[in-house]
KESE-550177 format. One record per residue (C-alpha): residue number from 1; chain; x, z, y. Coordinates in steps of 0.001 Angstrom, whole numbers, plus 500000, padded with zeros to 6 digits. Layout:
REM residues N
SITE    i  ch       X       Z       Y
SITE  NUM   A       X       Z       Y
...
END
This chain:
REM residues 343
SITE    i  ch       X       Z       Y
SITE    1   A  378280  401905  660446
SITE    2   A  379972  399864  663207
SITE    3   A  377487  397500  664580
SITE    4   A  380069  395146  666714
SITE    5   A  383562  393918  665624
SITE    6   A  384686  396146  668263
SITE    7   A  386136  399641  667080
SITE    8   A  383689  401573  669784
SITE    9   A  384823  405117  668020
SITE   10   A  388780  404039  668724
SITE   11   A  387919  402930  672823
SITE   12   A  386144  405851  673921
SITE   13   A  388800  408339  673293
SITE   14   A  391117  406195  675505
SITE   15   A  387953  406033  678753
SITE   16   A  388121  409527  678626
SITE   17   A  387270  411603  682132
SITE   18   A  391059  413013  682284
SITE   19   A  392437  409598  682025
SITE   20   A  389806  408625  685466
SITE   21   A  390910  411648  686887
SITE   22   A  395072  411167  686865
SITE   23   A  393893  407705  687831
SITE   24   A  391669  408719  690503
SITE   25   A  394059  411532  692139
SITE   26   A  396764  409196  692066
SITE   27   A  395863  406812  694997
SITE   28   A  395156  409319  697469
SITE   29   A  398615  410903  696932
SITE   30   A  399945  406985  696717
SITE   31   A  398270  406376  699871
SITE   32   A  399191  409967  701532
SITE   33   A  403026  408806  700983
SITE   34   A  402348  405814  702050
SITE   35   A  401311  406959  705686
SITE   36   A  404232  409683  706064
SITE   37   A  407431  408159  704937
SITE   38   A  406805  404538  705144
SITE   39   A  406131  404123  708994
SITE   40   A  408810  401764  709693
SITE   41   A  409057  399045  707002
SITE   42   A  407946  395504  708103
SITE   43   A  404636  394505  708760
SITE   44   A  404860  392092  705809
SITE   45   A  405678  395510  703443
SITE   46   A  402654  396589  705204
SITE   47   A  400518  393968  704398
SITE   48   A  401524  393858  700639
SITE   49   A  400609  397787  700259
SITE   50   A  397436  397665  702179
SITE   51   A  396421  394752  699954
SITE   52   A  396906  396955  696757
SITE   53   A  395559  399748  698481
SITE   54   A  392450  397844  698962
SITE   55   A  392164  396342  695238
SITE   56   A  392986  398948  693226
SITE   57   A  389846  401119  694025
SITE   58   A  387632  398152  692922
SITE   59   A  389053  397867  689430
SITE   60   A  389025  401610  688766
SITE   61   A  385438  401928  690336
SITE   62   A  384038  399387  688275
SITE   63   A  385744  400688  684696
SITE   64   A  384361  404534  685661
SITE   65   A  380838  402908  685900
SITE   66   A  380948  400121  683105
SITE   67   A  382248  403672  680731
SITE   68   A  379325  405704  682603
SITE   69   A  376728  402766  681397
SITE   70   A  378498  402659  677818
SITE   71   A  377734  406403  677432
SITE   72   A  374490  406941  678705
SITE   73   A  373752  404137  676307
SITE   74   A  374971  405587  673411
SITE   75   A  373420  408732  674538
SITE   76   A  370104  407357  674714
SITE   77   A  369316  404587  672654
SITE   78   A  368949  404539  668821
SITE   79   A  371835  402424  667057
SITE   80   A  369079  400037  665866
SITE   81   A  368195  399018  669755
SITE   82   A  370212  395851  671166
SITE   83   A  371016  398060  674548
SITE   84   A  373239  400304  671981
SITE   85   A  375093  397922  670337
SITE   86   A  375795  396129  674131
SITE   87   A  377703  399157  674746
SITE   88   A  380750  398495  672925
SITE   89   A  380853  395128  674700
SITE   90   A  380429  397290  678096
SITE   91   A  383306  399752  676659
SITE   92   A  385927  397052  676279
SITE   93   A  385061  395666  679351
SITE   94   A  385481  399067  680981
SITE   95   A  388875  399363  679040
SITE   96   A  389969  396148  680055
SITE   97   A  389219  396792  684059
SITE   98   A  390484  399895  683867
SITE   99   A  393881  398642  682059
SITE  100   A  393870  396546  685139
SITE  101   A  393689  399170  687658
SITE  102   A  396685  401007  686046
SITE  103   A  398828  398256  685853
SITE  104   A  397687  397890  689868
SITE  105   A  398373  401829  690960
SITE  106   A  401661  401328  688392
SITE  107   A  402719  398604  691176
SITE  108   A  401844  400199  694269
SITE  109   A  404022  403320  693013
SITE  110   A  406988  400609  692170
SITE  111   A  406796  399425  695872
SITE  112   A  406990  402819  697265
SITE  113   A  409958  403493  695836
SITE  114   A  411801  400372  695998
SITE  115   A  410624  400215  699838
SITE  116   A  411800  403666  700405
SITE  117   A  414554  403421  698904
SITE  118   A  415662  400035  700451
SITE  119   A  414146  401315  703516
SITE  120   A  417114  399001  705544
SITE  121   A  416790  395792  703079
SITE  122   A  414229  393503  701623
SITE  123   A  412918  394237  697994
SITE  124   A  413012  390595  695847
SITE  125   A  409600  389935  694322
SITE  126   A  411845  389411  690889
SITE  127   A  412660  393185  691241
SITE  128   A  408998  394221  691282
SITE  129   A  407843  391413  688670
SITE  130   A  409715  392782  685763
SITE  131   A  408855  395760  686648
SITE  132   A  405055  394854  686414
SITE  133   A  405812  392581  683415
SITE  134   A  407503  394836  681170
SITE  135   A  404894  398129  682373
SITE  136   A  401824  395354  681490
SITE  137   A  403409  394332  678016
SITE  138   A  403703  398310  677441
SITE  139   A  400009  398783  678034
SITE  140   A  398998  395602  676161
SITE  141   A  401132  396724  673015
SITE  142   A  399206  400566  673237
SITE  143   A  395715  399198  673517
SITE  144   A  396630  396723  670644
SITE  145   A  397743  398963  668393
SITE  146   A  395671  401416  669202
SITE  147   A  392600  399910  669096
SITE  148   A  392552  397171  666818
SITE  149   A  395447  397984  664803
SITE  150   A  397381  394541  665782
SITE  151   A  401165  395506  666698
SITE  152   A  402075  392484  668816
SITE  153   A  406039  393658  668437
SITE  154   A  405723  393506  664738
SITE  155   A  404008  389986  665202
SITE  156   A  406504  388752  667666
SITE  157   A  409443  389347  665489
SITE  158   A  408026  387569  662655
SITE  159   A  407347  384733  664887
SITE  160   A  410865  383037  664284
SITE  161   A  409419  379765  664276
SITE  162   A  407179  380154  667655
SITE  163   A  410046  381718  669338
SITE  164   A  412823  378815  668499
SITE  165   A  409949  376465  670029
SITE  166   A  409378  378611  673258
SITE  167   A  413132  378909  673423
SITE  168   A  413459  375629  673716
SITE  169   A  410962  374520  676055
SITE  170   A  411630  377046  678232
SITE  171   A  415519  376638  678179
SITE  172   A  415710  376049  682175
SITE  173   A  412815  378628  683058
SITE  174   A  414815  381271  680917
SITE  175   A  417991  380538  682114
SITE  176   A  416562  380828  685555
SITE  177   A  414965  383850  684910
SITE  178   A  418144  385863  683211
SITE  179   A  420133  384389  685974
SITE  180   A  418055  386038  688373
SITE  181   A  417837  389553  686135
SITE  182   A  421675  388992  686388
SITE  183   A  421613  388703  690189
SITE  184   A  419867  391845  690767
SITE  185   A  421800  394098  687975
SITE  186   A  425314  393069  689771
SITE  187   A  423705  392632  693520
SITE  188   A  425700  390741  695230
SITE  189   A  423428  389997  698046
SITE  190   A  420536  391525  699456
SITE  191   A  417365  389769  701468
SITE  192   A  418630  389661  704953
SITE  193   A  422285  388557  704162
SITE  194   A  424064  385337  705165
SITE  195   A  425613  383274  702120
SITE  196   A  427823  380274  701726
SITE  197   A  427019  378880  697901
SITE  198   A  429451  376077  696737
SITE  199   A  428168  374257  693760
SITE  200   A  430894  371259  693170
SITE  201   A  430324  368880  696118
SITE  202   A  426999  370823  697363
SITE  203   A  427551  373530  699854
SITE  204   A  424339  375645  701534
SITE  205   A  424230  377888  704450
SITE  206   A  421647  380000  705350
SITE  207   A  419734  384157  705074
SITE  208   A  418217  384986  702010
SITE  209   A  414509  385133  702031
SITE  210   A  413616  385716  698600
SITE  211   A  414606  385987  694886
SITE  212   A  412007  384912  692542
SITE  213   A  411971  384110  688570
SITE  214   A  413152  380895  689146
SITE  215   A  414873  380711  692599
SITE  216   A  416629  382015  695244
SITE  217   A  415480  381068  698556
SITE  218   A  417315  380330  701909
SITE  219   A  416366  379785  705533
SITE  220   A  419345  377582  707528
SITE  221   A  419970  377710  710893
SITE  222   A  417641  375041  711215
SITE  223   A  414987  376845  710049
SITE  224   A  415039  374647  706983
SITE  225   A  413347  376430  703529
SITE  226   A  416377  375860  700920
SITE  227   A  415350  376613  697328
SITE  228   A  417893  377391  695082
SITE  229   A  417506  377553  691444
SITE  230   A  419032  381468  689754
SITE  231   A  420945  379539  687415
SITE  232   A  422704  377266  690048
SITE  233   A  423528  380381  692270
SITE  234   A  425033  382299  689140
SITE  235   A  427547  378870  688247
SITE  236   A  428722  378715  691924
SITE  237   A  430847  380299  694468
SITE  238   A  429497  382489  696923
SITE  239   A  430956  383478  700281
SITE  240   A  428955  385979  701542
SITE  241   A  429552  385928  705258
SITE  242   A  427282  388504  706671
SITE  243   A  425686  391258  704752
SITE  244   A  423323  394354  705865
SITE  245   A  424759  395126  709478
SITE  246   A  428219  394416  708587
SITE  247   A  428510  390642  710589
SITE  248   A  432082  388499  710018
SITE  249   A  434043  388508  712855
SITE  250   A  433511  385218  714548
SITE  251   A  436195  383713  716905
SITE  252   A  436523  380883  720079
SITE  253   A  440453  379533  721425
SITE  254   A  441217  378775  724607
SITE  255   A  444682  377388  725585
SITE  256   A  446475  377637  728959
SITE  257   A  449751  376362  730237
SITE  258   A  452751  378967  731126
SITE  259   A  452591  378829  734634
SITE  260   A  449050  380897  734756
SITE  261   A  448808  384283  734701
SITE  262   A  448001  385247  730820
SITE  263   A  446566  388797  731935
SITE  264   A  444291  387040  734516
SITE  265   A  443279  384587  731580
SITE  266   A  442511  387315  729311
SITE  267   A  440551  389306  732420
SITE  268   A  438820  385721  732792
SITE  269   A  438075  385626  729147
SITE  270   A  436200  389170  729255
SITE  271   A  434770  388837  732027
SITE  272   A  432769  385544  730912
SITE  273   A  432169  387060  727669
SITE  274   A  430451  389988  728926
SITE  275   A  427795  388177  730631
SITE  276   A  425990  387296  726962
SITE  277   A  424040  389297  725305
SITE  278   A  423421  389454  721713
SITE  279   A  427311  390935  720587
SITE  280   A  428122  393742  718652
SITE  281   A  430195  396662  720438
SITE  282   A  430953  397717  717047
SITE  283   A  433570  396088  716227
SITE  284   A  434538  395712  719901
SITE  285   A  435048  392535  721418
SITE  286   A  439207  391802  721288
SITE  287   A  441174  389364  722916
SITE  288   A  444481  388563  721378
SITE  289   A  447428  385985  721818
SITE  290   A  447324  384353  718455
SITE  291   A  450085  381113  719362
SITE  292   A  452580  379894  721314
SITE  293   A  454585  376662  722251
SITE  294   A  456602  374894  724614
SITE  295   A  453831  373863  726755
SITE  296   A  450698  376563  726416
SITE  297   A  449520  379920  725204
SITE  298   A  446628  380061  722848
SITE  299   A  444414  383297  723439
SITE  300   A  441701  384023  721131
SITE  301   A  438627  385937  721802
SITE  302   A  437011  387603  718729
SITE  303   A  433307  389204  718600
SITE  304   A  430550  389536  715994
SITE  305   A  426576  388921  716442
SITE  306   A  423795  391569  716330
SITE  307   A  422004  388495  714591
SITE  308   A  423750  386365  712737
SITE  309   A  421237  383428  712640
SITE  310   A  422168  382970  716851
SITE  311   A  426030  381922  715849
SITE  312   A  425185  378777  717271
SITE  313   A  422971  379197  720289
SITE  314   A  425516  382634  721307
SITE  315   A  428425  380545  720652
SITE  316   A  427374  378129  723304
SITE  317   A  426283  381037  726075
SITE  318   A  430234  382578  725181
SITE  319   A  432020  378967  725720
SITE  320   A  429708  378022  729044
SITE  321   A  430374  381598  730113
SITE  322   A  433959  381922  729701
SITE  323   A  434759  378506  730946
SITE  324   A  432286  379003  734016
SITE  325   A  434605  382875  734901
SITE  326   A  438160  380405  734125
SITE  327   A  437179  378147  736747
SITE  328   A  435618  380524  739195
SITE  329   A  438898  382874  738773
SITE  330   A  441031  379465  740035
SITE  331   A  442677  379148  736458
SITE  332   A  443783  376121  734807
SITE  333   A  443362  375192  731221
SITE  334   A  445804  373607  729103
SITE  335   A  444784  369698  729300
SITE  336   A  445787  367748  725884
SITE  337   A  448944  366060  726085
SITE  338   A  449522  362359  724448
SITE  339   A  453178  360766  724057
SITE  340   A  453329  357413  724310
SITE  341   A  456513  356265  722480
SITE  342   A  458127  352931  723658
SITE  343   A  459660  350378  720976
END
């Protein structure tokens, strides 16, 4: 007879040594992939591997011993003895942990494949989550089930009344959270690109850093953290001004009258603007005559930015530049003109 409330004869099936084995094998050949094909990602990627790398062993050495201590002590001591009837406490433990550990090797093989395969981009933490959530909820339905008969589907869906009252607490959370589910299915933007998001008189600039469960986060060119919430980024407008390597084509005027040389302006122009670093040669710099009038010639210089997030601090270099090679060249700019009309 069953000394414990727990089903001892329904657990040790599940610790069994092929189950430690799989789970055993499975972080050297983690860790192996790991070392060959993941060189390059960020040191922050690196960081969050090595830091599973380092836990998982822990959880799945301490199940293989707790279901090593449970055995011997069925093994060895009469049913009658205390130490016996411990071990179904020490096998749920073990079952427990070792659910843990799975769960734990189940993430470390999500983030190999979502690093390698966005070897170029970051990988949101919502991506990963669900992932996690959804494996953990699979896991915590089998052992459920499986060993004390309790199907927590079944009991969910009867729940009508729990789930109405969760709903409705959690209105904002959940709509955050689908939001962000939404975000990743279509993809608009990746960790790394520049957005614009209009939301009625609000308007925010800056890289994305992160998507989470409940926000997306932003870093301006201030350096300012901007958090904001999935469901406010799905019910706005988004311009999405620089994205992967593919930067918007940014642009600067300069006006002269008609009696300078345009060709010298435009060798003036080039000349200045190839002193600064930081611009793309892909698209290649152009300089175009974009208006004219009775009194000047606007010529317009376009480029784009290795990094984005130096718009600012490049734009200046170009203007001081380019202004610095007009004068030194002996060119005159176009000086604003005011009419004063007499009465």
């Amino acid at each position: 007879m069953q000394s414990t409330w727990i089903p001892l004869d329904k657990i040790q099936p599940i610790l069994g040594i092929e189950g430690f084995f799989v789970a055993w094998i499975s972080i050297p050949i983690a860790f192996i992939f790991y070392i060959f094909f993941l060189k390059k990602i960020t040191e922050k990627r690196h960081y969050n591997l090595r830091t599973r790398f380092k836990e998982v062993p822990w959880f799945l050495l301490i199940s293989t011993v707790l279901t090593l201590i449970q055995y011997y002590l069925i093994d060895n001591f009469p049913k009658e003895l205390l130490l016996y009837r411990a071990a179904s406490y020490i096998a749920l433990i073990a079952l427990l942990v070792g659910a843990m550990a799975i769960i734990k090797i189940a993430q470390i093989y999500i983030y190999l494949y979502l690093f390698f395969s966005n070897m170029s981009h970051g990988v949101p933490k919502l991506l990963a989550n669900m992932f996690t959530f959804i494996f953990s909820l699979i896991i915590a339905n089998m052992m459920a089930s499986s060993v004390f008969e309790i199907h927590l589907s079944a009991l969910l869906a009867t729940s009508a009344v729990f789930s109405l009252v969760m709903g409705l607490a959690l209105q904002d959370t959940l709509g955050n959270l689908f939001a962000g589910v939404s975000l990743q299915i279509e993809s608009p933007f990746k960790i790394g690109d520049w957005i614009e998001v209009h939301s009625g008189d609000e308007k925010w600039l800056g890289q994305v850093q992160e998507i989470t469960w409940r926000a997306t986060f932003l870093i301006s060119f201030a350096d300012e953290l901007i958090m904001i919430p999935n469901r406010t980024i799905s019910q706005s407008q988004i311009i999405i001004i620089s994205q992967g390597n593919k930067n918007i084509r940014l642009n600067q005027v300069f006006r002269f009258p008609y009696s300078e040389s345009i060709e010298k302006a435009k060798n003036a122009i080039r000349e200045g603007i190839s002193e600064v670093e930081g611009i793309m040669t892909d698209p290649p710099i152009r300089i175009l005559i974009i208006e004219t009038n009775e009194s000047w010639v606007a010529i317009k210089v376009f480029y784009s930015l290795v990094d984005f997030s130096t718009r600012y601090r490049i734009g200046d270099q170009i203007i001081t530049k380019i202004l610095t090679s007009i004068q030194r060249n002996g060119i005159k700019m176009q000086s604003p003109r005011v009419e004063l009309i007499k009465e």
